[in-house]
N, C-alpha and C positions, 0 to 999 in steps of 0.2 A: 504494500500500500504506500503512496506519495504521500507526505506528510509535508506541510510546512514546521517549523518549530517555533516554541512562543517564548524559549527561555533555553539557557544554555547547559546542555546533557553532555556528560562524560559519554567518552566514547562515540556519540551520536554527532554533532556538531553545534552550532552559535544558535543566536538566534537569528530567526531569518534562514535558516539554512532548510533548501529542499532537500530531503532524505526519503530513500526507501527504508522502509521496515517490513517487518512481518505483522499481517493482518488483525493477529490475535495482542502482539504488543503491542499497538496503536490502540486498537477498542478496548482493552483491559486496561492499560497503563496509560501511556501517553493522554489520548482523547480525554478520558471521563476525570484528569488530574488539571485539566488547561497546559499542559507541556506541550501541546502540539493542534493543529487545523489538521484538517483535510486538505488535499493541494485541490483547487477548485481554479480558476478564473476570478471568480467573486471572490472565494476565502484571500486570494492574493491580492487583491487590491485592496480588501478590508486591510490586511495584514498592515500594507503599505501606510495606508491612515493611521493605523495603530502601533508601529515601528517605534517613535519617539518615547511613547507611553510603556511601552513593554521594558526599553531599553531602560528608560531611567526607573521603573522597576526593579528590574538584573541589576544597578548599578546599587539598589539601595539595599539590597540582599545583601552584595556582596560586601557593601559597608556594614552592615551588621555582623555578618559573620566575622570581618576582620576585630569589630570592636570584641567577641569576645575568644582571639587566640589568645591574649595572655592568660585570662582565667586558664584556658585548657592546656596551654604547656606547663604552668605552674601547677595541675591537679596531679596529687599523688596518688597515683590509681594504684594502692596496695588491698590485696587483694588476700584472704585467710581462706584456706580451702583442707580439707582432708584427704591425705592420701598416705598411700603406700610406703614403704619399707624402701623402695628402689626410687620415691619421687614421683610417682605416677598418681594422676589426682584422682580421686573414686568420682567420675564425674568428667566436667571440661567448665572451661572459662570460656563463654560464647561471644557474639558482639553483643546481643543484648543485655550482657552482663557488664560489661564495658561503657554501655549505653548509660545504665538505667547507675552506675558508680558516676561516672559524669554529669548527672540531673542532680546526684545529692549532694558530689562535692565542690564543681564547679559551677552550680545550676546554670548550666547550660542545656536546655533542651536538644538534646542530636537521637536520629533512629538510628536504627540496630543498622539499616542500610549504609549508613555514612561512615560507621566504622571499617575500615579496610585491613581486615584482616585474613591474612591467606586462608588460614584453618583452625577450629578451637583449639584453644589452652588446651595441653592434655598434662602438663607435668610441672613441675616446680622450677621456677630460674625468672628470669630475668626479660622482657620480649619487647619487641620493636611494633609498633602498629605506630596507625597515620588516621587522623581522623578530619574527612571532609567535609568542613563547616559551609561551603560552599564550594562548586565544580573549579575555581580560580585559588579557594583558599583550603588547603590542606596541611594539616598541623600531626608532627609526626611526636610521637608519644611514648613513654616507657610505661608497659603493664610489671606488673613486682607479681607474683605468687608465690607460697608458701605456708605453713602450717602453723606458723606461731608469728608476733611482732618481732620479737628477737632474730628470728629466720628472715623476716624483712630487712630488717634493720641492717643486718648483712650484707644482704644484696645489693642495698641501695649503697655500703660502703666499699662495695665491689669486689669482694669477696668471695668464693665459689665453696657452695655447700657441698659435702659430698654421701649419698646414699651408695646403701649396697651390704657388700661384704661387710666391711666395718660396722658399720652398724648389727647388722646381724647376728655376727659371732659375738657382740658385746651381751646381746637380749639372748644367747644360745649360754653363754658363761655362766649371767646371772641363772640361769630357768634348773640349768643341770643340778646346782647342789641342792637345790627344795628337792627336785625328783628322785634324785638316788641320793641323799644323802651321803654322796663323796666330793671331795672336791672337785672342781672341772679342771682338766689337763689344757697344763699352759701349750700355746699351739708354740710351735717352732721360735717363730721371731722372738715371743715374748722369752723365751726362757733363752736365748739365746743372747739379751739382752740382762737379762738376771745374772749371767755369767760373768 
C-alpha cells in the first residue's frame, strides 16, 4: 500500500515521504495512529496544506523529548532480581520493565517500544540499551542487574562478580559436615595453601 507519512518513522522515512508498506501495517499501525495518509491525489494536496503544521508538530516533539534526556541519562536503572547459583535470573528483565523503572525514577513516560533493546535481560552484569525518546533523539543507557544493593553497588564501581564453581563448593563445604557429621575435605588448592 502507498502511504504518504504525517510524522517521522525509524526505518520508514520523514515526513512527507511516499513509502510503500504492507497493507496490514498501514490499516493496523500506521492509518488508525495519524503516522500516515493514504497516497490519494487529494490526501497529497491536503498533505501539502498541512506540511507546515505537521512539521512544527515533529519539531515540538522532538523539543520535548530533548528536554527530558538529562533526566534519563542520569536514571539509575538498578534493577534487584532473583536468580541462580551461575547468575542466570529465574525470569528476564524485558523492555517493559525498563519502561515502567523509567516512569518511576525519571518520570519520564517512554513505551516498552522505545526501549531498544536486542533481547531480554537473562542474567546478572552490567548492559548497554538506548532509549528513543524520539526517532532524532536516542539516549543510550546503562541497565545494572543483580540480586542484592551490594551486588549493584559493585557493578556500578566496575567490578566483575563472579558465579559458579566458587560459589558452589563454598554452599557444598558448608552443607557436608551437618550431613555426615565429618569434616569436609579440603579440595587440592586449599590445602595446598595450608602447607
Amino acid at each position: 500500500m502507498k502511504i504518504i507519512l504525517t510524522e517521522k518513522i525509524t526505518h520508514l522515512g520523514n515526513i512527507g515521504d511516499t513509502v510503500e508498506v504492507k497493507t496490514g501495517f498501514a490499516r493496523n499501525y500506521l492509518l488508525p495512529n495519524g503516522k500516515a495518509m493514504r497516497w490519494t491525489r487529494e490526501n497529497v494536496a491536503l498533505f501539502e496544506a498541512k506540511k507546515a503544521e505537521l512539521t512544527a508538530r515533529q519539531e515540538a516533539a522532538k523539543a520535548a523529548a530533548e528536554a527530558h534526556v538529562d533526566a534519563v541519562k542520569n536514571a539509575k536503572l538498578h534493577m534487584i532480581r532473583q536468580a541462580g547459583d551461575t547468575g542466570q535470573l529465574y525470569g528476564s528483565v524485558s523492555t517493559r520493565d525498563i519502561a515502567r523503572m523509567l516512569k518511576e525514577i525519571a518520570n519520564v513516560n517512554v513505551e516498552s517500544s522505545q526501549v531498544l533493546l536486542g533481547s531480554p535481560i537473562k542474567s546478572i552484569g552490567a548492559f548497554d540499551t538506548k532509549i528513543a525518546l524520539h526517532p532524532d533523539v536516542v539516549v543510550p543507557v546503562k541497565v545494572y542487574v543483580a540480586q542484592t544493593q551490594d551486588e549493584i553497588d559493585a557493578l556500578v564501581a566496575g567490578k566483575v562478580l563472579t558465579f559458579g564453581t566458587k560459589k558452589v563448593e563454598e554452599e557444598v563445604a558448608e552443607e557436608k559436615p551437618a550431613a555426615d557429621e565429618k569434616p569436609a575435605e579440603q579440595p587440592a588448592e586449599k590445602a595446598a595453601d595450608a602447607e
